[in-house]
N, C-alpha and C positions, 0 to 999 in steps of 0.2 A: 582406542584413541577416540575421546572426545570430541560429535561436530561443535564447529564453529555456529550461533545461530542463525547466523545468515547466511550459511549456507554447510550441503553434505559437506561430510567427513569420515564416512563410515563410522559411525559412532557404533561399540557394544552397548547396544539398548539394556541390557539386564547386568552389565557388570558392576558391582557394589560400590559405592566412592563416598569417601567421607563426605560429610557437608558440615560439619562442626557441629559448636554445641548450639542448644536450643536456644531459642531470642528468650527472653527474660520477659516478655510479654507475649500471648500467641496472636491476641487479638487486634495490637495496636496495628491502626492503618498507614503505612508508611506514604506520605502525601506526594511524593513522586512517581509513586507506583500508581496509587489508585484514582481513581478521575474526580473530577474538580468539588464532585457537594456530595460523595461518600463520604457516611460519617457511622458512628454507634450509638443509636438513640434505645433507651429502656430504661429499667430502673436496675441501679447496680450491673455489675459485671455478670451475675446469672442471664441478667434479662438483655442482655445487649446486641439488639439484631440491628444489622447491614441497611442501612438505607443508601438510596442513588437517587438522586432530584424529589427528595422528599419523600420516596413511596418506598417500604419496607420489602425486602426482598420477600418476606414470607406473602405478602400480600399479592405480589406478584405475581410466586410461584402457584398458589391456589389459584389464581386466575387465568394464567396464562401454560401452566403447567411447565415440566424440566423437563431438558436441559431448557434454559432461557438465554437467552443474549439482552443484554441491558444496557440501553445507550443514554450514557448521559449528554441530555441534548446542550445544556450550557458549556461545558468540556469542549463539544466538539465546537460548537462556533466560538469558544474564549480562542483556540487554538486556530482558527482560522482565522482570526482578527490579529492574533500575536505574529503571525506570517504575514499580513500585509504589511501590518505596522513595521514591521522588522526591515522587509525588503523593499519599504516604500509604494508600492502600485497592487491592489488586490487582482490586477489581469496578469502582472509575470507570476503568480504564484499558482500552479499549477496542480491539482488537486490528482493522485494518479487515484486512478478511478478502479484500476485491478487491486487493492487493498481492500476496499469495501465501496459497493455501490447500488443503492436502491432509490426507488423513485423518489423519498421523501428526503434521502440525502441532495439526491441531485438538487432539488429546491433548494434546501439548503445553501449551495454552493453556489447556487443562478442570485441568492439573495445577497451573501454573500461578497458578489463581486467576483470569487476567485473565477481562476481557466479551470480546464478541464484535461484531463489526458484518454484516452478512449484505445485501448490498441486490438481491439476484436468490430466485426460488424454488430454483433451483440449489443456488446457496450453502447456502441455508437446507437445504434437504436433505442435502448432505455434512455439514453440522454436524451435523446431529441424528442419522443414520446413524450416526455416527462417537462418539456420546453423548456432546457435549457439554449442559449443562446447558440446558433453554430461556429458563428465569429470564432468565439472563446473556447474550441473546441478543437485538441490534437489528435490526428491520431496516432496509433503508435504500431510497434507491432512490426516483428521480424521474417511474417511471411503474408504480407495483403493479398488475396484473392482479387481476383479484377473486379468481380462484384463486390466486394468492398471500397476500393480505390472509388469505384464511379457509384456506391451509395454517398461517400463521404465528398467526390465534390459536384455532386445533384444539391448535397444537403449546405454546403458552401462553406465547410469546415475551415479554421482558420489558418491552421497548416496541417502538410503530412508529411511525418517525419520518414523522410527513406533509409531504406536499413539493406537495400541489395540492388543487384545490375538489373536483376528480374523487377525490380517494383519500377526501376526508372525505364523500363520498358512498357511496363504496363503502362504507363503514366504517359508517355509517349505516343502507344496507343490510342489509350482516350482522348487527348489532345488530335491527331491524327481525324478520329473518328467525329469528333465534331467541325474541324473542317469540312470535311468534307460532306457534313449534314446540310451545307450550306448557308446563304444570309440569316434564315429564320430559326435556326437551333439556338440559340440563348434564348428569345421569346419563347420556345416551346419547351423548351427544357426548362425556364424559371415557370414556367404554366404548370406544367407538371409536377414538378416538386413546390409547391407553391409557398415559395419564400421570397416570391418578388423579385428577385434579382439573377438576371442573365447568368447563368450557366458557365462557370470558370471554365477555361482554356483555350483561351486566344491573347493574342499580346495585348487585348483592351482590357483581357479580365484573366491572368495569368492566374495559374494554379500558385498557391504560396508554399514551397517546403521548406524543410531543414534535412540537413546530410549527417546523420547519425556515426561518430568517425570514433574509434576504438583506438582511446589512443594508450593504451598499454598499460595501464593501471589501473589493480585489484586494490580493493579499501574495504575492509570492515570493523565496525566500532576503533579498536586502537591501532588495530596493523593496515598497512598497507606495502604492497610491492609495485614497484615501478618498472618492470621488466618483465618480459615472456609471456603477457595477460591476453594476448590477440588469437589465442585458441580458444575462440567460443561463434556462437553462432549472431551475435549481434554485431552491428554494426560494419562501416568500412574500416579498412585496415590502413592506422596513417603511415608504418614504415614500411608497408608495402606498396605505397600509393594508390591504395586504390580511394583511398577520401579524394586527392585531388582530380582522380581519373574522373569520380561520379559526381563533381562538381562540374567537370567538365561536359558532363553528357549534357546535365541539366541545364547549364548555359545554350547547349547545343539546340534546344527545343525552345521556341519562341513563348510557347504555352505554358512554360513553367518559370519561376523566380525564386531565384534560392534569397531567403528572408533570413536566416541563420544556421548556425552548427549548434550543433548536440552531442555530447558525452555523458556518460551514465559510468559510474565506477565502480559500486559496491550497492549493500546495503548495511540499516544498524550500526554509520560512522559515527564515531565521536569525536576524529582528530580531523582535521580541516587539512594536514599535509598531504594526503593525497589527491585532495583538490587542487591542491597550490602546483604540484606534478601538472595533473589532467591539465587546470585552465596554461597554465606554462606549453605546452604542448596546442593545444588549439588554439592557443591566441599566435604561435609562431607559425601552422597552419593557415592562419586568416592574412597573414600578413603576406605569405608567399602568395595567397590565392589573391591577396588583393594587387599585388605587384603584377601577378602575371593576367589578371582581366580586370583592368581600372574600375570598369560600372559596379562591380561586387562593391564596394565605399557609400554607393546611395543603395543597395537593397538588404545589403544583411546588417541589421538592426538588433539581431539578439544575440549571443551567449545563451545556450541550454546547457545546465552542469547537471540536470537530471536529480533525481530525487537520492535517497538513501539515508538521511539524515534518522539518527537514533532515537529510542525512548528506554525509559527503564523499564525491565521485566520484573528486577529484582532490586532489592535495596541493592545491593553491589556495582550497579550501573552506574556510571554516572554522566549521563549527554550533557551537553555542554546546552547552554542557555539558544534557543531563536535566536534571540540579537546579539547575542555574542557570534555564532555561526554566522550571522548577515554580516556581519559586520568583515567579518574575516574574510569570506569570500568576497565583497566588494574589494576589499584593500588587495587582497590577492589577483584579481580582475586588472581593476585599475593599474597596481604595477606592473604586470607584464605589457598592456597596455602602453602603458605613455611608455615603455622600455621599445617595444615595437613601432612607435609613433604611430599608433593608430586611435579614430576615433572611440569615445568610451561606448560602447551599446548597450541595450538593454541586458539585464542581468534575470533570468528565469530559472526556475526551479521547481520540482516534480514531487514535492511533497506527500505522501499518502499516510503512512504508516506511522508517521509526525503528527498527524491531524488525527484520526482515527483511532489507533492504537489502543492508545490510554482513555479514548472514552467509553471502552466499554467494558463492560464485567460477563463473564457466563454462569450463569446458579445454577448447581444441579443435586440432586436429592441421593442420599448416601443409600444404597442398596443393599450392596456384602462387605462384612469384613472379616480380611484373616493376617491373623500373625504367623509369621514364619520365620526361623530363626535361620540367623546367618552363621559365619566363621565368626569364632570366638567370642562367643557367649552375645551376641547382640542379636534383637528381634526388629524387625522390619514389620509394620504394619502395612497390609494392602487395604486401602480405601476405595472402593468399586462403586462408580457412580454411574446414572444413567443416559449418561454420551459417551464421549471417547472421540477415537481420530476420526469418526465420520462427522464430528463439527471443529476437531479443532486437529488436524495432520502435524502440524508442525514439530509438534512435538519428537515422532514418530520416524518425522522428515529428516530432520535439521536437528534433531536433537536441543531443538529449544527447552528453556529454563520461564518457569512461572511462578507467582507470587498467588498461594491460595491461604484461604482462610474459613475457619467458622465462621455462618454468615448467621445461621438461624436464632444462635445464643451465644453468651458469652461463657466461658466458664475459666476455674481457675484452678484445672486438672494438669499435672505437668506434661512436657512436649513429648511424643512419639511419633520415632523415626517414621518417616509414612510412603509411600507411593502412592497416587491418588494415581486409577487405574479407572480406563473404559468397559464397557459390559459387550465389545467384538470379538469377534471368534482368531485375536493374535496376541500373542506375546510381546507385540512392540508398541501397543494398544496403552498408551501411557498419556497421561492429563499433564501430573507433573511428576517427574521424578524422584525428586528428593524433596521432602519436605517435611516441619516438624506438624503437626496438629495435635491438640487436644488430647490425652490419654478416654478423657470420656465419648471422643465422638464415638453415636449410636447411628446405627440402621433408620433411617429418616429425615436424617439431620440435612441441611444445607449448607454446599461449599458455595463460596464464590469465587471464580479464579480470574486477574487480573488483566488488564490490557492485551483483550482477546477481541479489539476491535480489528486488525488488520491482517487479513491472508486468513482467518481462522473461517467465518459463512463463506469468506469469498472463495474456497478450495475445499467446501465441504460437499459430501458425498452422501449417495445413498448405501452405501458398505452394510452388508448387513440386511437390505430395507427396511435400513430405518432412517425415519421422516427427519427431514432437516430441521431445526427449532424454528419457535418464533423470533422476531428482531424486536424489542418494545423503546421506543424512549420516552423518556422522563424528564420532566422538568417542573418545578413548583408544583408538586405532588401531583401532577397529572401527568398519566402517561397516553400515549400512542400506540397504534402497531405499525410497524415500519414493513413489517412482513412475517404473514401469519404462519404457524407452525401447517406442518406439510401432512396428512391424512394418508389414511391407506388408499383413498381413492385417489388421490394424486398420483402416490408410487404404482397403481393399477392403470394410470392410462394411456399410455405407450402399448401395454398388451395388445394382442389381438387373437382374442379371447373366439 
């Protein structure tokens, strides 16, 4: 049984499946798949190598060496400006920061305009290193340590999304704990964290959250189910009530203000019907909470529908347009809305793998190959390159589906059935599954494999010890490093030798 890509399934990693016949071109770039200014520059189809933001993947790789990660830097900001535009306000559009996040991104993002979603102390630390705004900054995250909860509002984050009884305990805590520090603890605390501004948790400078509320619906790319989805570890449970119990606490505490709710449903949607479910469901939640404690009407001001929103891996995908999505979700919002008679709020969303995704390519340099033959007369080609799941899991995970290709030349050899396979010591050590390439790819050569911008650095490993790649982007032939390929003295210093 085949996983689903967004999520397990127990997939047989090695069992054979058709994939049909060969595309009738190996090389062409299908411009949904691949990021915004990949293209094929050379002379004739022999000579035709992979460019990304003007700069040739062979050029790259000489310099920067394989596996590579290659970000097209115009890509990712077209796609972040396509989300503002879409949903109106570049602050609701919330960038999740577990997809991909490094210091030069975060800039990016601060520039920008967009939020931020942060759900580790980790994360939150790179953003704010890296001076992103705190304001615009969530955190998320289904089990906060107290030193997280009181890094995040030292640093005056703009909300914190609660996810259990235990966080709004902790949160009460801290609250607690600066009362009782007396008159001068906002002084000494904005001294300390030196952001200028008094120290959230008191009714003058309330903590802002959101109640993360599970309202029963699973969604990925076309399916989605509306029933039985509340056995998992996130969020409160709306038909068990404990959404309105932890509404309840957080009214309880003077030092806190619920600012909104938040649902998260899937990931990899293409269909908007499981949204229209979810917001159907929290917006009849908002309306009881608002019925049963009036002041909720002036403080909760958002709607969080949480991220998940698709991209193509493969030509076969097909996501549905930004503002076709924006659009749907506001109409979906708004009707249950005036259906509830309540006012319309702001409308936020958790984008990551939307933004990300598709702007990046990984190149890596072909090592071994072997054929081996299957049932009934057909050969399988193993294409062995030098990464695998310690830069890109997913595969291995989730039994994800990618789009690769000859990057270093063109040619015009017919297609062979392929598995583009990693150089780790497992059998489920897969790039991409199925795929056709080239009958001439050689020992040398360069793949590039597609929209391996999100969850792919972000969940890579030292498996093996071996070094994580570098991160380079590119734009108008000039590239960056976003973050440098990892040494054996890196992976040596943890030792103690």
């Amino acid at each position: 049984m085949r996983a689903h890509p967004a999520g397990p399934r127990h997939g047989e990693v090695l069992t054979p499946h058709p994939v049909g016949a060969a595309p009738s071109d190996l090389i062409e770039l299908d411009r949904k798949v691949w990021p915004l200014t990949a293209s094929r520059v050379g002379d004739g189809i022999g000579g035709s190598v992979l460019t990304v933001g003007g700069r040739s993947v062979i050029e790259l790789a000489e310099q920067y060496g394989t596996p590579l990660m290659v970000m097209d830097a115009d890509d990712f900001h077209a796609r972040c400006r396509e989300f503002t535009q879409a949903f109106g306000s570049a602050r609701d559009v919330h960038y999740a920061g577990k997809a991909f996040l490094c210091a030069g991104v975060v800039r990016w993002l601060a520039d920008e305009g967009l939020s931020l979603d942060v759900c580790t102390g980790g994360e939150l630390a790179l953003a704010l290193r890296a001076g992103f705004p705190a304001e615009r900054i969530a955190l998320h995250g289904s089990n906060k340590s107290l030193a997280e909860l009181r890094q995040a509002v030292d640093a005056g984050v703009g909300e914190i999304v609660i996810d259990s009884f235990d966080e709004i305990g902790r949160l009460v805590g801290l609250v607690d704990e600066l009362t009782e520090a007396g008159p001068h603890a906002d002084q000494a605390a904005a001294a300390a964290g030196g952001n200028g501004r008094p120290r959230r948790g008191t009714p003058e400078h309330p903590i802002d959250v959101m109640v993360r509320v599970t309202v029963g619906v699973e969604a990925h790319t076309h399916e989605f189910i509306a029933t039985a989805h509340e056995d998992q570890k996130f969020g409160f449970s709306l038909a068990a009530g404990d959404a309105a119990e932890a509404v309840r606490r957080v009214l309880a505490c003077s030092g806190l203000r619920l600012v909104g709710l938040h649902s998260h449903i899937g990931s990899q949607i293409f269909d908007p019907s499981g949204f229209e479910v979810a917001a159907h469901r929290l917006v009849g939640l908002l309306a009881d909470l608002t019925s049963a404690h009036s002041e909720l009407a002036d403080t909760v001001h958002t709607l969080d529908l949480g991220g998940g929103l698709g991209i193509a891996y493969v030509s076969s995908d097909d996501p549905p347009a930004v503002d076709a999505m924006a659009d749907s979700l506001r109409a979906i919002v708004s009707r249950e809305l005036q259906a509830a008679g309540l006012a319309v709020p702001r409308i936020a969303v958790e984008p990551g793998r939307a933004i990300v995704g598709p702007s990046m390519v990984t190149v890596y340099r072909v090592g071994t190959i072997k054929d081996v033959a299957l049932d009934g007369g057909q050969v399988r080609r193993y294409v062995s390159v030098d990464g695998g799941m310690s830069d890109n899991i997913r595969t291995a995970l989730y039994d994800a589906d990618y789009t690769v290709t000859l990057a270093s030349r063109g040619s015009q050899a017919p297609g062979m059935l392929s598995r583009v396979v990693g150089k780790h010591c497992e059998s489920g050590d897969i790039v991409v599954r199925d795929c056709y390439l080239p009958a001439d790819v050689a020992v040398g050569d360069l793949l590039a494999v597609a929209a391996t911008g999100a969850y792919c650095y972000a969940m890579a490993s030292n498996y093996n010890r071996m070094p994580r790649p570098a991160v380079v982007a590119v734009a108008d032939g000039v590239d960056r490093t976003l973050l440098r390929r990892e040494t054996d003295d890196d992976l040596m210093r943890l030792e103690n030798w």
